[in-house]
C-alpha positions as CSV (number, residue, x, y, z in Angstrom):
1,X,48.1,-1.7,28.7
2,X,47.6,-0.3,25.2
3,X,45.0,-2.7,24.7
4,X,43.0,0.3,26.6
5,X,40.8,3.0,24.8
6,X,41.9,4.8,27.2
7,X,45.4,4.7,26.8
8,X,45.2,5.0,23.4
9,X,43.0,7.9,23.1
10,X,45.6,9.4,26.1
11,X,48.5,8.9,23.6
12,X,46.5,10.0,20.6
13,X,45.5,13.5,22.3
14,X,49.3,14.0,23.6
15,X,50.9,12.9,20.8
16,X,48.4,15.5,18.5
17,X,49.0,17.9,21.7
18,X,53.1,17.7,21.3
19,X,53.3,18.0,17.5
20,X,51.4,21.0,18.1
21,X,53.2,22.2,21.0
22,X,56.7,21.7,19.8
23,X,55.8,23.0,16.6
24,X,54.3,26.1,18.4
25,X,57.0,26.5,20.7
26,X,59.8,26.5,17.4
27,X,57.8,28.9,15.7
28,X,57.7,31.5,19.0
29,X,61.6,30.3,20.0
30,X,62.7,31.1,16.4
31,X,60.5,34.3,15.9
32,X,61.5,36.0,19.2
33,X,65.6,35.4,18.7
34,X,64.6,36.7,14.6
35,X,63.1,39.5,16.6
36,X,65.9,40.2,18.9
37,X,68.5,40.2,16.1
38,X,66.4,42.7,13.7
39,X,66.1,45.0,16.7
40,X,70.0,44.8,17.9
41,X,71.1,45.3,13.9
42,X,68.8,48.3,13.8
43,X,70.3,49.7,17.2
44,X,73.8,49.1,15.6
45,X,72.5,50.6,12.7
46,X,71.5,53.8,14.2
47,X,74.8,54.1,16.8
48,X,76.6,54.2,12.9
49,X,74.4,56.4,11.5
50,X,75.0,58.7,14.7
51,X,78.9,58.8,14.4
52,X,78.4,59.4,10.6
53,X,76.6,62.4,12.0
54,X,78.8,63.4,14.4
55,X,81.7,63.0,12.4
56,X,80.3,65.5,9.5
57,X,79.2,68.1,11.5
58,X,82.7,68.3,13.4
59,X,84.0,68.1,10.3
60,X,82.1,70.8,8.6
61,X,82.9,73.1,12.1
62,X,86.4,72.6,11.4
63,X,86.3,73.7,7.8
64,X,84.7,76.9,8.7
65,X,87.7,77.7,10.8
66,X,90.1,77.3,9.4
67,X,89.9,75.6,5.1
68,X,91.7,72.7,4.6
69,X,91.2,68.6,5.0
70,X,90.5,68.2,9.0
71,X,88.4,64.8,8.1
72,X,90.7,62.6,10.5
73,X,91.3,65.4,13.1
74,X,87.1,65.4,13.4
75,X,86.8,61.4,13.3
76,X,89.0,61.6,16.5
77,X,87.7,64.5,17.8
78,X,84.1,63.1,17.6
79,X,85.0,59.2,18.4
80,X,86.7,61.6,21.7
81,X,83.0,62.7,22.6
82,X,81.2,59.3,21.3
83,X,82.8,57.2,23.6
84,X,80.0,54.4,23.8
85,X,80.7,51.0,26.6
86,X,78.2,49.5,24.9
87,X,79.1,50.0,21.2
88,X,82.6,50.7,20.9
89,X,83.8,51.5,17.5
90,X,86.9,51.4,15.3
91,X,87.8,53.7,12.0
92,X,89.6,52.7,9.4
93,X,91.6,55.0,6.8
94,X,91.9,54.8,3.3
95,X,94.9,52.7,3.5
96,X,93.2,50.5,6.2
97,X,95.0,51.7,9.2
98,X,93.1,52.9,12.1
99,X,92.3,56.2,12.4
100,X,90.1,56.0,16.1
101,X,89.1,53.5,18.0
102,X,87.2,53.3,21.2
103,X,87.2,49.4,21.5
104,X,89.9,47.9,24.3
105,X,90.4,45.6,21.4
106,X,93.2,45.7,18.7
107,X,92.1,45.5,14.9
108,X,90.2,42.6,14.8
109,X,88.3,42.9,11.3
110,X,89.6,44.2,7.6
111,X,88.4,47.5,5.8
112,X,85.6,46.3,3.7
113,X,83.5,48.6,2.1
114,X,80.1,46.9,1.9
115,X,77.5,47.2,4.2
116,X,77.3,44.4,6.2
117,X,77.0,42.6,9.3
118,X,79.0,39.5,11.0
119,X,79.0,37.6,14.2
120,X,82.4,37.1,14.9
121,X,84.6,36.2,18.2
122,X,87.3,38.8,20.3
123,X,89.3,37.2,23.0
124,X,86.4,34.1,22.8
125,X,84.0,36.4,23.5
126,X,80.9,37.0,20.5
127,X,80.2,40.1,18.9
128,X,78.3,41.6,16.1
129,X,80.0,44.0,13.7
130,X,78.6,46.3,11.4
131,X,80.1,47.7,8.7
132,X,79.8,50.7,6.3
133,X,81.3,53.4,4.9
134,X,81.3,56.9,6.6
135,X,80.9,58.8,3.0
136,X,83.7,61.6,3.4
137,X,85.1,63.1,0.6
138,X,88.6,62.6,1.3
139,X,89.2,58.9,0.8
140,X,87.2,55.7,1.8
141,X,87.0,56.0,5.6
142,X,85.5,52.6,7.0
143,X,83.5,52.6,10.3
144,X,83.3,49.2,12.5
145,X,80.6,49.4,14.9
146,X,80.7,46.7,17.7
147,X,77.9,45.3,20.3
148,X,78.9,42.3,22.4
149,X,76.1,39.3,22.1
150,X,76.6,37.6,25.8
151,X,73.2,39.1,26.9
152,X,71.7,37.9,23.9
153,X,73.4,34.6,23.5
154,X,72.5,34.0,27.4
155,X,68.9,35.2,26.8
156,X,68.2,32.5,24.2
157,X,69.7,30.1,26.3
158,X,67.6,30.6,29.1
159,X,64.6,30.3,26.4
160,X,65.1,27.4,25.1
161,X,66.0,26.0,28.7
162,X,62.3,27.6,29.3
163,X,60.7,25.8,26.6
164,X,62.7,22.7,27.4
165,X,61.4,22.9,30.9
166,X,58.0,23.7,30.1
167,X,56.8,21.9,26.9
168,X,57.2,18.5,28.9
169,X,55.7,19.9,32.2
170,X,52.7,21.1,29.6
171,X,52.7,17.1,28.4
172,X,53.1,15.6,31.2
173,X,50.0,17.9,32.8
174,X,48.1,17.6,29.5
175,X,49.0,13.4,29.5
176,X,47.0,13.1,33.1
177,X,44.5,15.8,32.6
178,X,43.4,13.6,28.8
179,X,43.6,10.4,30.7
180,X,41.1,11.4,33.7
181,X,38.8,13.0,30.5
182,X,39.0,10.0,28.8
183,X,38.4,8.0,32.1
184,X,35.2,10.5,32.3
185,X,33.9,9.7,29.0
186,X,34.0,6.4,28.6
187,X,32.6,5.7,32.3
188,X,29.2,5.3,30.5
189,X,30.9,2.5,28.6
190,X,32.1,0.9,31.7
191,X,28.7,1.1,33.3
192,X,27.0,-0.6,30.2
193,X,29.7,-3.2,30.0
194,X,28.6,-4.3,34.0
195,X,25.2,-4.4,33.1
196,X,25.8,-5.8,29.7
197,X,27.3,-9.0,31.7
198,X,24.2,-9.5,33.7
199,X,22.4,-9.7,31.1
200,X,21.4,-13.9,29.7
201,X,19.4,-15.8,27.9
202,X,17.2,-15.9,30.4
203,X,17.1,-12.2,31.0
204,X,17.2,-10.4,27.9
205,X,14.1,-8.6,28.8
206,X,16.5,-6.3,30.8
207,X,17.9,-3.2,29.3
208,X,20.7,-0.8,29.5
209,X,20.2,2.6,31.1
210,X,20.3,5.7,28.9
211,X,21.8,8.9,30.4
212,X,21.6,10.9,27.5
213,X,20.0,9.5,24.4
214,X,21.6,12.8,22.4
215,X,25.5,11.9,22.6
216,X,27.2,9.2,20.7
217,X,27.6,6.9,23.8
218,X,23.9,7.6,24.3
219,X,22.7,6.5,20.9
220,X,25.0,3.3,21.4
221,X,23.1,2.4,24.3
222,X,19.9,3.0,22.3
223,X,20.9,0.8,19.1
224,X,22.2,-1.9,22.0
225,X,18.5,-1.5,23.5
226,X,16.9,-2.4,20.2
227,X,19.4,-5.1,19.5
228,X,18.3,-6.8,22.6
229,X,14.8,-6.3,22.2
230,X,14.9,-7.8,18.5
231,X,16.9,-10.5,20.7
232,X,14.8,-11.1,22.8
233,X,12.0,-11.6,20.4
234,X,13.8,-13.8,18.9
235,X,14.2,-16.0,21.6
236,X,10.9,-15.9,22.5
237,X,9.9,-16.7,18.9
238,X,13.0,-19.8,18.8
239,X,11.3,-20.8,22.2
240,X,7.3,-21.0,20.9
241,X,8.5,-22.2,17.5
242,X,10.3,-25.2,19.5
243,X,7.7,-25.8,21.8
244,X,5.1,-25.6,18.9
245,X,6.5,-27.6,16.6
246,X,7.0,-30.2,19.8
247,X,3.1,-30.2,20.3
248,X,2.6,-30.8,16.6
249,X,4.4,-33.6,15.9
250,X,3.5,-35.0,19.1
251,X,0.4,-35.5,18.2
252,X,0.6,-37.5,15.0
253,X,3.6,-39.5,16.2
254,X,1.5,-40.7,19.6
255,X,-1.3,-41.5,16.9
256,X,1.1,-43.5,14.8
257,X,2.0,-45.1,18.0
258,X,-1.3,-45.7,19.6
259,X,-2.5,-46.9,16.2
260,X,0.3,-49.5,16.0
261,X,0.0,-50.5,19.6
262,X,-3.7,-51.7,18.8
263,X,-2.8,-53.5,15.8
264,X,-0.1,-55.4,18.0
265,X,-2.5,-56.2,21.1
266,X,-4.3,-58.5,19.4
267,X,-2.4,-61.1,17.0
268,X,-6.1,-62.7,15.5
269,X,-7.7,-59.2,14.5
270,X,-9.8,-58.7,11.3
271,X,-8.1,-57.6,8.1
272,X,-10.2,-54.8,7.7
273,X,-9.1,-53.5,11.5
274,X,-5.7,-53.9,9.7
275,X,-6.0,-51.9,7.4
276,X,-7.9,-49.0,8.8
277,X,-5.0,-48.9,11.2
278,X,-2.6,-49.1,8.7
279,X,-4.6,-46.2,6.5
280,X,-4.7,-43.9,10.2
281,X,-0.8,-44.6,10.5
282,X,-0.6,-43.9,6.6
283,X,-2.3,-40.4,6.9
284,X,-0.7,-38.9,10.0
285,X,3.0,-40.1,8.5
286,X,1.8,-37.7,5.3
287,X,0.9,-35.1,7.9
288,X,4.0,-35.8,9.9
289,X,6.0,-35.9,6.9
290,X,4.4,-32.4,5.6
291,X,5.5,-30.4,9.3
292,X,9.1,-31.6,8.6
293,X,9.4,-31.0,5.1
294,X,7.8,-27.5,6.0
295,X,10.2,-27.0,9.1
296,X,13.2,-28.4,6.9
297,X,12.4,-25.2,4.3
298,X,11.8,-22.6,7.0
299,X,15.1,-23.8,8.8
300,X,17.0,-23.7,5.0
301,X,15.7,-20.5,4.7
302,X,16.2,-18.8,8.1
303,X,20.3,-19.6,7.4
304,X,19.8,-18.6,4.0
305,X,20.4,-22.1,2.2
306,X,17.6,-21.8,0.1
307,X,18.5,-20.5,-3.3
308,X,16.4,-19.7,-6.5
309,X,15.8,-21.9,-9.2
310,X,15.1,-18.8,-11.8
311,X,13.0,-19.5,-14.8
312,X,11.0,-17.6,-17.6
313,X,7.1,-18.2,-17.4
314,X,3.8,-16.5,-17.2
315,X,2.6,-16.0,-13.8
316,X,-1.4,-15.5,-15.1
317,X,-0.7,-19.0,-16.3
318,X,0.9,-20.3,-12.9
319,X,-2.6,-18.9,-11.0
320,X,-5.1,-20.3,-13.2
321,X,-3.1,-23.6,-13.0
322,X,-3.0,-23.5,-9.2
323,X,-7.0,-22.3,-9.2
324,X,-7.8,-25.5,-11.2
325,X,-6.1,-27.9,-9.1
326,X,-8.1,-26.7,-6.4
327,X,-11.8,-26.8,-7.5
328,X,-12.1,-30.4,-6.8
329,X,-11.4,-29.7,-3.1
330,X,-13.7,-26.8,-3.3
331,X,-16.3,-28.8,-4.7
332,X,-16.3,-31.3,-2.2
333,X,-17.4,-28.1,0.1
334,X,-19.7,-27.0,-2.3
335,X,-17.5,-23.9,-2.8
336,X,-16.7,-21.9,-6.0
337,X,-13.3,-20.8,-7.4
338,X,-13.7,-17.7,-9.1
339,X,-10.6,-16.2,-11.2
340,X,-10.6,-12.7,-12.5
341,X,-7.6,-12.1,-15.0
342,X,-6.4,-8.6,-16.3
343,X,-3.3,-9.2,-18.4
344,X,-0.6,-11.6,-19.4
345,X,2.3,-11.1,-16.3
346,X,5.5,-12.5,-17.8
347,X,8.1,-13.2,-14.6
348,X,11.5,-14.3,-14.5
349,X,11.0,-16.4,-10.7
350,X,11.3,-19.7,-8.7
351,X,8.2,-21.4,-10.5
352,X,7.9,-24.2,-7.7
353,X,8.3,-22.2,-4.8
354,X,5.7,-19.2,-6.2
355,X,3.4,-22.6,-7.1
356,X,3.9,-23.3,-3.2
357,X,2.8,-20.3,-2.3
358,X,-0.3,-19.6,-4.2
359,X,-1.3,-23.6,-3.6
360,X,-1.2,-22.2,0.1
361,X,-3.2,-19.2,-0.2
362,X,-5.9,-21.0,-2.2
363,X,-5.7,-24.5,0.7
364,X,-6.4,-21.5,3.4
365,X,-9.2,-20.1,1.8
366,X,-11.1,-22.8,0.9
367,X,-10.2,-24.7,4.3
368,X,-11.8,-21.4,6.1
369,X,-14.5,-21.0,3.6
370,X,-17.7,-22.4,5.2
371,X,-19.9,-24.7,3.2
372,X,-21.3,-22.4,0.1
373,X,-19.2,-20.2,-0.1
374,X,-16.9,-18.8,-2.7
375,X,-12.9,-18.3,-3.2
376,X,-11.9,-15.0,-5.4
377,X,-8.5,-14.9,-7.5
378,X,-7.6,-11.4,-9.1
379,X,-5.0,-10.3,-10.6
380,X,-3.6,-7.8,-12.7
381,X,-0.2,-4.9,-12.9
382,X,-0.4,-2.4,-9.7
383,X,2.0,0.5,-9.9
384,X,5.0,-1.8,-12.1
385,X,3.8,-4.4,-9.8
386,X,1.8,-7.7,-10.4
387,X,-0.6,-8.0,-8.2
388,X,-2.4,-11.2,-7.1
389,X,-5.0,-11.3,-4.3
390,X,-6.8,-14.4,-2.5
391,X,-10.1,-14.1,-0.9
392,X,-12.4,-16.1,0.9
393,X,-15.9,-15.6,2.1
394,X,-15.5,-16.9,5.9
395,X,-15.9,-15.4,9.3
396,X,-12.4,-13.6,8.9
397,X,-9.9,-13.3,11.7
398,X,-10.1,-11.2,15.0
399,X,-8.4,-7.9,15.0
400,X,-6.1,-8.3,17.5
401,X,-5.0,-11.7,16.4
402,X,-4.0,-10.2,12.6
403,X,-0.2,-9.1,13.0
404,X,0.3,-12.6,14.2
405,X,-1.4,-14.2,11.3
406,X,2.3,-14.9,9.5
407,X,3.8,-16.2,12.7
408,X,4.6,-19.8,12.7
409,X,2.1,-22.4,14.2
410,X,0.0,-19.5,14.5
411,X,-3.7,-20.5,14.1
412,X,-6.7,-18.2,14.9
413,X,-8.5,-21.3,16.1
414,X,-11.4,-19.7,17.6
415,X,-12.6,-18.7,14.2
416,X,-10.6,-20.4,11.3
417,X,-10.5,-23.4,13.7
418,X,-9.4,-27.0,11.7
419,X,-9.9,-30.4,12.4
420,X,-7.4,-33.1,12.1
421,X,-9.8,-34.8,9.7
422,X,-10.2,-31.3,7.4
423,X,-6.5,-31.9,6.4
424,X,-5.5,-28.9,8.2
425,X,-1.9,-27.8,8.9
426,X,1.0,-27.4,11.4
427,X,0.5,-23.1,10.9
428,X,3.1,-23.0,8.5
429,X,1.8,-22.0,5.3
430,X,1.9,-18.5,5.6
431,X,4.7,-18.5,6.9
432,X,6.2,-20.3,4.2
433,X,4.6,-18.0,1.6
434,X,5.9,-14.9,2.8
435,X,8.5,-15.9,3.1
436,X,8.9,-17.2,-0.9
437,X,7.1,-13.6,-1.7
438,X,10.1,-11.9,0.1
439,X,13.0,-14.3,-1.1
440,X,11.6,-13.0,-4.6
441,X,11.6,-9.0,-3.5
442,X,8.1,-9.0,-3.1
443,X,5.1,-8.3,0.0
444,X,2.2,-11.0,1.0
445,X,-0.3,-8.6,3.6
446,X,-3.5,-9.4,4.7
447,X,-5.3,-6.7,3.4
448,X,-8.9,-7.2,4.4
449,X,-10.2,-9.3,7.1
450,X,-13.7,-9.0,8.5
451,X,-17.0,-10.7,8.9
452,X,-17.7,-11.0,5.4
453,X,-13.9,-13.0,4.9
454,X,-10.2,-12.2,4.5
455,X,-8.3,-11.4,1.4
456,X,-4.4,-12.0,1.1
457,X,-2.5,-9.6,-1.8
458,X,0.8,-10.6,-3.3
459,X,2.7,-8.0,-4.6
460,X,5.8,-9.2,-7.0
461,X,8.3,-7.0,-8.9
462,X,7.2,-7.2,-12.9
463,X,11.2,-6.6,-13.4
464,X,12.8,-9.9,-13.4
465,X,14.6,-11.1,-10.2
């Protein structure tokens, strides 16, 4: 049950929702019963300070009669006409006996002096007493003013009993009212969830709908969108790579085979059949061997298994190495290598793998150079950058066929087409080599690609990796 968003975001919101209330509901209990005691000690208050009043002014009536001390004579004449149910009263004389008293109570309190206030009990019954002195002249005459708290003991009682009553109604409605809101908003995630599970492998061109691409569930679906597309292509690239690299060593391995079945068919055939069989076998193992050893890197690679061998050299010295090795195959074509240097370009790199990857640029260049033609190296420091670029002078590659130039077993065989007697590839090599230019934080682009060739630009950090 609590496994449930739903539940728990219910409990969150009333458990948030009850701190508050309780805490809300304390603060109003507690300020309305401080309320009702200031305004009950102020109404005590003034019933005193109207007996003080009352007191003087008989007193002072008296004195003009007749002179002489009539201060207890006008206490009980005015506690006579001051005769209040509500806030009976009791005066006490200078040697604390009672001078007037209008409570049905006997003495029930001493003769302090101070101005105060006490809750106390008569006959089980609570009261609040005031005390304070009347201010006569003759002697310390003590009043006791009285105001029964049943009304207002019985008032908070049915307050609290309010509050108790309603703060868990007000939970209890604001438990179901969070639950159906949570139910509301995370229907959308319920809906995705059923068409998440109807989605395979083998319909992951499908996609979830979006109701509102603004809100948080909406962006979700959006994200979960691309992650299927990027799926998707994935599987569609897993599913050409396996069926490409099928075709390709198919073909060498049913050559191998036809090859050896010849040699077998006939036990007295010429040495020299022998051996060209044996040399057709020998060159499509080297080819065969070349796709796996390419597929074994890519596969290292893809799962990240491929780590650096980092060493100090000069990559200007790397290139012209690299263009060297090549101008005998060029030759054969009767094409020319052509190096342009700028600079020295010290790197800190994988020297085999970067040696990989320009032997690969400069194989496809000459391989789609026509007879005649010419193969350009340049390189030099672009923008903290060294920069090296490989171009050819052949019929360069369609348009629409460019962004899948890097894809693997990609060829664009209706120009840069290859013959299996041309040495040419499985359609790994560029793959491979951006890869290598990535692995060391750099770009491989095809830059330029028309009638008059293609050129291929490396672009390597000068910082070391």
């Amino acid at each position: 049950m609590f496994d449930s968003i739903r539940t728990r975001l219910t409990l969150w919101y009333v458990g948030i929702l009850a701190a508050f209330i309780v805490a809300f509901s304390l603060i109003i209990y507690y300020a309305l019963i401080n309320t009702l005691d200031h305004d009950l000690d102020l109404r005590i208050k003034e019933i005193a300070e109207s007996v003080k009043t009352a007191i003087s002014s008989e007193a002072r009536e008296q004195a003009a009669e007749s002179p002489g001390d009539h201060t207890v004579s006008a206490i009980k004449e005015a506690a006579d006409e001051m005769r209040l149910k509500d806030f009976p009263f009791i005066v006490y004389g200078p040697q604390g006996d009672v001078i007037t008293s209008t409570a049905d109570f006997a003495r029930v309190s001493d003769n302090q002096k101070n101005e105060t206030y006490d809750d106390i009990a008569v006959s089980g019954d609570p009261f609040r007493l005031y005390r304070t002195d009347l201010g006569l002249d003759h002697g310390p005459f003590i009043l006791h003013v009285f105001h029964s708290l049943t009304e207002e003991q019985a008032m908070q009682r049915q307050l609290g009993l309010l509050f108790l009553v309603l703060v868990p109604l007000t939970l209890l409605l604001a438990g179901w009212v969070g639950y159906f809101m949570a139910k509301k908003a995370l229907q959308p995630v319920a809906e995705m969830r059923k068409q998440a599970q109807k989605i395979t492998a083998s319909s992951l061109d499908e996609r979830l709908i979006v109701k509102n691409e603004h809100d948080e569930l909406g962006q979700l679906t959006v994200v979960m969108n691309e992650l299927l597309a990027r799926l998707s292509a994935s599987f569609e690239q897993q599913k050409r790579f396996m069926a490409d690299a099928s075709h390709e060593l198919r073909t060498p391995i049913a050559i191998v085979r036809g090859e050896s079945e010849v040699a077998l068919l006939k036990p007295d055939r010429a040495m020299d059949d022998y051996r060209q069989s044996l040399a057709v076998i020998n060159d499509e193992s080297q080819r065969l061997t070349k796709i796996v050893e390419d597929l074994f890197t890519l596969a290292r690679a893809d799962a990240g298994q491929y780590p650096l061998t980092l060493a100090d050299f000069y990559l200007d010295e790397l290139v012209t190495e690299c263009s060297r090795s090549v101008r005998t195959l060029a030759a054969a074509k009767q094409i020319t290598v052509r190096c342009d240097a700028s600079k020295e370009m010290p790197i800190r790199a994988d020297e085999a793998l970067l040696r990989r990857m320009i032997m690969n640029l400069l194989d496809n260049a000459i391989k789609y150079t026509p007879p005649g033609g010419s193969v350009a190296v340049v390189w030099g420091v672009q923008d903290s950058q060294y920069r090296v670029a490989v171009s050819d002078t052949g019929e360069g590659i369609p348009s629409e066929l460019q962004p899948r130039i890097f894809e693997r077993f990609f060829r664009a065989d209706k120009v840069r087409s290859r013959s299996e007697s041309d040495g040419g590839g499985a359609g790994l090599g560029l793959s491979i080599s951006r890869w290598i230019v990535q692995a060391h934080g750099g770009q491989l682009e095809l830059t330029r690609s028309d009638k008059g060739g293609s050129t291929f630009t490396v672009l390597l950090p000068a910082t070391a990796v």
